[in-house]
C-alpha positions in Angstrom: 108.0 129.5 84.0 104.4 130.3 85.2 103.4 134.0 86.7 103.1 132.3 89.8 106.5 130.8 90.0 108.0 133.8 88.8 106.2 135.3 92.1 107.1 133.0 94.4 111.0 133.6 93.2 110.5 136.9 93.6 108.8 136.8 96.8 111.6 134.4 98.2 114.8 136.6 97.2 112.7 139.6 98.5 112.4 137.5 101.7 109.7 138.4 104.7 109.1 142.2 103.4 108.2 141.4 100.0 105.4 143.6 99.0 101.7 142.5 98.3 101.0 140.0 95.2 99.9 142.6 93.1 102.2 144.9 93.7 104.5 142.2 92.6 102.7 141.1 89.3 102.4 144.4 88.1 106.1 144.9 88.3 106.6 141.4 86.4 104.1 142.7 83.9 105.9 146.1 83.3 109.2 144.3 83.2 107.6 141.8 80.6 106.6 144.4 78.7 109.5 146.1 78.5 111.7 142.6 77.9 108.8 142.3 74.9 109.5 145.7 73.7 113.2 146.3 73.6 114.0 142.7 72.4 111.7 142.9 69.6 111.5 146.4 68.8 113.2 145.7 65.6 110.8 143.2 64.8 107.6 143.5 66.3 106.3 140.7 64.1 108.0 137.8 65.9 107.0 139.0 68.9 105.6 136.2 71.2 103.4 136.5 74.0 105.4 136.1 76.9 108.7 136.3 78.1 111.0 134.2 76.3 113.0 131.7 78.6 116.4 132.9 78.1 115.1 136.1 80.1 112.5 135.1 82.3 115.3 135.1 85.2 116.3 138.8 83.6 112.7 139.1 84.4 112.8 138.2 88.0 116.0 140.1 89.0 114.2 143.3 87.0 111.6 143.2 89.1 113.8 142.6 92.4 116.0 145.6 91.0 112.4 148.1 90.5 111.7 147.4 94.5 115.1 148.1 95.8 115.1 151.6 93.5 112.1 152.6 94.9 112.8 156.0 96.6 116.0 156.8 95.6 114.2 158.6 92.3 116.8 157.4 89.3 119.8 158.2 91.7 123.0 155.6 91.5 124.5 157.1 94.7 122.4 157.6 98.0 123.5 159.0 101.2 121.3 159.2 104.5 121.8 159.4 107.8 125.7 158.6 106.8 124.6 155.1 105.3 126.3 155.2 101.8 124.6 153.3 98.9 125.4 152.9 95.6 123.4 151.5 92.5 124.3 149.4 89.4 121.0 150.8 87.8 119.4 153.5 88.0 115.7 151.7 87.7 114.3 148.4 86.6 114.1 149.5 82.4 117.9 150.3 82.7 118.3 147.0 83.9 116.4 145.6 81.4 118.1 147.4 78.9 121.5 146.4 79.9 120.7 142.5 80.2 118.3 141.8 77.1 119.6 141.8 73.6 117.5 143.9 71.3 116.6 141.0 68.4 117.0 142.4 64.7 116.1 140.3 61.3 117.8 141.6 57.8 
């Protein structure tokens, strides 16, 4: 899956107040990092390029995750204005980290 398709998905779940494009592509590029780095921390010399398939959608729902988190500040339980809201994940690496297995080689 392209960069582009991976922002039109994420534009399309985020629905009509999806942020700007680049604000969106730098969070795909963070979470691809961090995908890159935890699954192949083990082995960095197999590391590819870009995301592999298996988590490009792990990719997409990071990134989705990273915009709802933004200004609760690593909380998993908000309260305002006596709306209750509670969090999975605390921010989009936790996601990551919880979702992509870290790749090993004996």
């Amino acid at each position: 899956m392209t960069a582009n398709e991976k922002l039109a998905m994420v534009k399309t779940i985020m629905g009509p107040d999806s942020p700007e494009d680049e604000t969106i592509l730098s969070y795909l590029n963070l979470a691809k990092t961090e995908i890159l780095q935890w699954r192949f921390s083990y082995n960095e010399a197999d590391m590819p390029d870009d995301v592999p398939a298996a988590y490009e959608m792990t990719q997409v729902y990071a990134v989705v995750n990273g915009f709802t988190q933004r200004g609760v500040e690593g909380q998993s339980v908000s309260i305002e204005n006596g709306i209750h809201r509670h969090f999975d994940f605390t921010d989009m690496t936790r996601y990551i980290r919880q979702n992509v297995i870290a790749y090993a080689k004996v």
